[in-house]
C-alpha positions as CSV (number, residue, x, y, z in Angstrom):
1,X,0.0,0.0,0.0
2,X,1.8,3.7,-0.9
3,X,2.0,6.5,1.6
4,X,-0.8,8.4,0.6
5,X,-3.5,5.0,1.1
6,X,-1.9,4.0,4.2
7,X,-2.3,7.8,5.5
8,X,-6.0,7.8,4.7
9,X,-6.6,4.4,6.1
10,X,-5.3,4.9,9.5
11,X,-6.5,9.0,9.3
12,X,-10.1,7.2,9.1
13,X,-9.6,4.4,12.1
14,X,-7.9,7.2,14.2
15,X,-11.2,10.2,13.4
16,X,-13.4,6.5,14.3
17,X,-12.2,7.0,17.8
18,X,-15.1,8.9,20.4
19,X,-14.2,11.2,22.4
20,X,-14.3,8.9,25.3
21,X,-11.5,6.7,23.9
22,X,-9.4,8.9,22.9
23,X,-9.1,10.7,26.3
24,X,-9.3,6.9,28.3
25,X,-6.3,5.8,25.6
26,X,-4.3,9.1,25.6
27,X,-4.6,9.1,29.2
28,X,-2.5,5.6,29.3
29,X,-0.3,6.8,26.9
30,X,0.5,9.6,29.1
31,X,0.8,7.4,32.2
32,X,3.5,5.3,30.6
33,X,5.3,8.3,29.1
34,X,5.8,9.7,33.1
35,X,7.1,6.6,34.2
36,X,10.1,6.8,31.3
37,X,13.4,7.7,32.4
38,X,13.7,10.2,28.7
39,X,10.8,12.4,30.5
40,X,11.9,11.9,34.4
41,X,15.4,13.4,33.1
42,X,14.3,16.1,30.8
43,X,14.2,19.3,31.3
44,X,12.9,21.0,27.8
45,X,10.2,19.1,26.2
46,X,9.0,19.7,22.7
47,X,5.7,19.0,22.4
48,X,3.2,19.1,19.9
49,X,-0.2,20.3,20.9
50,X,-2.4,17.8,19.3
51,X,-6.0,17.8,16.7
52,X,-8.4,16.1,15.5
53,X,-8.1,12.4,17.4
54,X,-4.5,13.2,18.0
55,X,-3.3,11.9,21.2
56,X,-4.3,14.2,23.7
57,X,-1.0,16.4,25.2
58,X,-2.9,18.6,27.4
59,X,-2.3,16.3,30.7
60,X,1.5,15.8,29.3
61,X,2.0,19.7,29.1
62,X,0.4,20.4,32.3
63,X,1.7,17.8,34.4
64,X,5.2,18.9,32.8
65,X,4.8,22.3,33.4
66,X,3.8,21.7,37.2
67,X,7.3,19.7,37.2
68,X,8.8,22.7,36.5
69,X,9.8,21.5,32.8
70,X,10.1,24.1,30.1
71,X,7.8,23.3,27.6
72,X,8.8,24.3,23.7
73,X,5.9,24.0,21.4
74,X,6.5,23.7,17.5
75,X,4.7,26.9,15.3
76,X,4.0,25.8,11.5
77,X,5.8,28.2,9.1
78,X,3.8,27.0,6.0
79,X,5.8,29.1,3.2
80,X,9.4,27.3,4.4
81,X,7.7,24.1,5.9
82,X,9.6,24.7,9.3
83,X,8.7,24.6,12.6
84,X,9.3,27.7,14.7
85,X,9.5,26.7,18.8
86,X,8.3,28.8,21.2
87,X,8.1,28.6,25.1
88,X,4.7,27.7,27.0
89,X,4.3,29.3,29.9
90,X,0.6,29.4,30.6
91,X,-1.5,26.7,28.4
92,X,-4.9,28.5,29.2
93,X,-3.7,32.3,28.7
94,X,-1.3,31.9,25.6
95,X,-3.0,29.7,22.8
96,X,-4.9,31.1,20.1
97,X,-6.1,28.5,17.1
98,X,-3.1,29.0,14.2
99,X,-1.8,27.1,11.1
100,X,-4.5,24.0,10.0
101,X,-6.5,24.9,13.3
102,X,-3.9,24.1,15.5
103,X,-3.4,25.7,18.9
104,X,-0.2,27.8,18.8
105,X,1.0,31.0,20.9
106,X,-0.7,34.1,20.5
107,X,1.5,36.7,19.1
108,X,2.6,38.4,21.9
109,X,3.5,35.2,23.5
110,X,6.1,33.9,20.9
111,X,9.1,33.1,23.2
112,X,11.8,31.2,20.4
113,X,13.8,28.9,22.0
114,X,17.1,27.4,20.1
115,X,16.5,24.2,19.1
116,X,19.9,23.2,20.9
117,X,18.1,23.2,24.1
118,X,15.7,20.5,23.4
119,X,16.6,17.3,25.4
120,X,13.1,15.9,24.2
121,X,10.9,15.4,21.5
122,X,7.3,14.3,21.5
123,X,6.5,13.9,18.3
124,X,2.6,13.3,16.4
125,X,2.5,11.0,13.4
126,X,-0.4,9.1,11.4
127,X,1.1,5.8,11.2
128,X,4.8,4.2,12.6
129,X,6.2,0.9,12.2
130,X,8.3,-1.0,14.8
131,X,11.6,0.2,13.5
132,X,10.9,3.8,14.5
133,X,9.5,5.1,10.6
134,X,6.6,7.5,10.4
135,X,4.0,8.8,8.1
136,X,3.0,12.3,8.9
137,X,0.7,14.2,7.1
138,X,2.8,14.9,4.1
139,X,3.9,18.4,4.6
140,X,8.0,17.0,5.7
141,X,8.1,19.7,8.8
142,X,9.2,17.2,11.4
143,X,11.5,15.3,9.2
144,X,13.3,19.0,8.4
145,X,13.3,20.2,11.7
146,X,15.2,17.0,13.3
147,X,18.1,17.6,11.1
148,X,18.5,20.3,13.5
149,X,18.8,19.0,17.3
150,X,21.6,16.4,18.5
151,X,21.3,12.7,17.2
152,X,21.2,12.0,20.7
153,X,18.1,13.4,21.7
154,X,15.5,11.3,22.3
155,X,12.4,11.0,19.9
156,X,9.5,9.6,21.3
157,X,6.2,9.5,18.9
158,X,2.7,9.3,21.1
159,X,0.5,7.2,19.0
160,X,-2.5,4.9,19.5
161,X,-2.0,1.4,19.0
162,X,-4.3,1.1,15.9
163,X,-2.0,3.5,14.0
164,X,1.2,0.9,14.3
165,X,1.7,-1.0,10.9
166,X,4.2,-3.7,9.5
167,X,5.8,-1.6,7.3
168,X,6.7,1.8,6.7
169,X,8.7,2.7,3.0
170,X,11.6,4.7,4.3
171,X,12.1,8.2,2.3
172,X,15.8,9.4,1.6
173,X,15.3,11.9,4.5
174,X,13.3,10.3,7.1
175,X,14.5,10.5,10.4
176,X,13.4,7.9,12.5
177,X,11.9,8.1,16.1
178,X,13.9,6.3,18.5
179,X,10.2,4.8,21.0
180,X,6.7,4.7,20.3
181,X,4.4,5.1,23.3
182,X,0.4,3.3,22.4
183,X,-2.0,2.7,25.3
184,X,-0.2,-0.8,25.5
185,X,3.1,-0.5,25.1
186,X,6.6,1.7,25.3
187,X,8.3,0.3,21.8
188,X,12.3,0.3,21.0
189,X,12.6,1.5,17.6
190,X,14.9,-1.9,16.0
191,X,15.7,0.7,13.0
């Protein structure tokens, strides 16, 4: 199956999903993400700050923020296709719908952080395969921006178990994610 059947297929499985099971599985997923050692020792999270059936980030950021963790949330620049981070301070004050709908800082609450600083990333996706490979939604934003923080960082995607698949087709520039977090399981990338 090509990218853009696969991407379809699980984007209609994942919008399937009530309301009610996405909160109960991104709940989990959040659960196991806390008990990892990558989150325990980070102290400047990337996260996404998720849509339509995404898994939720809303309990991650908080909790994260109440840790004192500096959040850095990614801000779509749709003429380059980069991502722009910017420091959350305040997740009811700051956020303002933005690029495809998505929750993003309010003007005067752009903070940019250097991407240097990032010691983790929580990454969205539509589907992943156990070797760390992704499908995202086409636009190549993530795969850009993680030419630009340390190899060693870690790269967690947050994904439901239903959007795990055999097989992803490597691109030339994919960059794969080193764990997978479902409701069920923390996965190892075997890249």
């Amino acid at each position: 199956m090509d990218k853009r059947a696969l991407r379809s297929e699980i984007l209609s499985k994942r919008k399937a999903l009530s309301k009610e099971e996405v909160n109960k599985k991104s709940s989990a997923i959040s659960n196991l993400l806390f008990s990892t050692e990558q989150y325990k020792k980070s102290k400047y999270i990337m996260c996404y700050i998720d849509f339509r059936n995404e898994v939720r980030t809303e309990e991650i950021i908080r909790m994260a923020l109440n840790e004192d963790k500096n959040i850095i949330i990614p801000i779509s620049i749709v003429e380059t296709k980069q991502l722009v981070l910017s420091q959350l301070l305040d997740y009811d004050k700051e956020l303002e719908s933005g690029t495809y709908g998505i929750l993003e800082p309010k003007k005067e609450f752009i903070r940019e952080v250097n991407p240097e600083l990032i010691d983790l990333v929580l990454m969205p996706g539509v589907a992943f395969d156990r070797r760390g490979y992704r499908i995202g939604y086409g636009g190549g934003y993530y795969d850009r921006f993680l030419t630009r923080i340390v190899d060693s960082v870690p790269k967690i995607a947050l994904a439901f178990d239903l959007q795990l698949v055999p097989h992803v087709r490597k691109g030339r520039y994919d960059i794969p994610v080193d764990y997978i977090i479902t409701e069920k399981e923390i996965i190892k990338a075997s890249k």
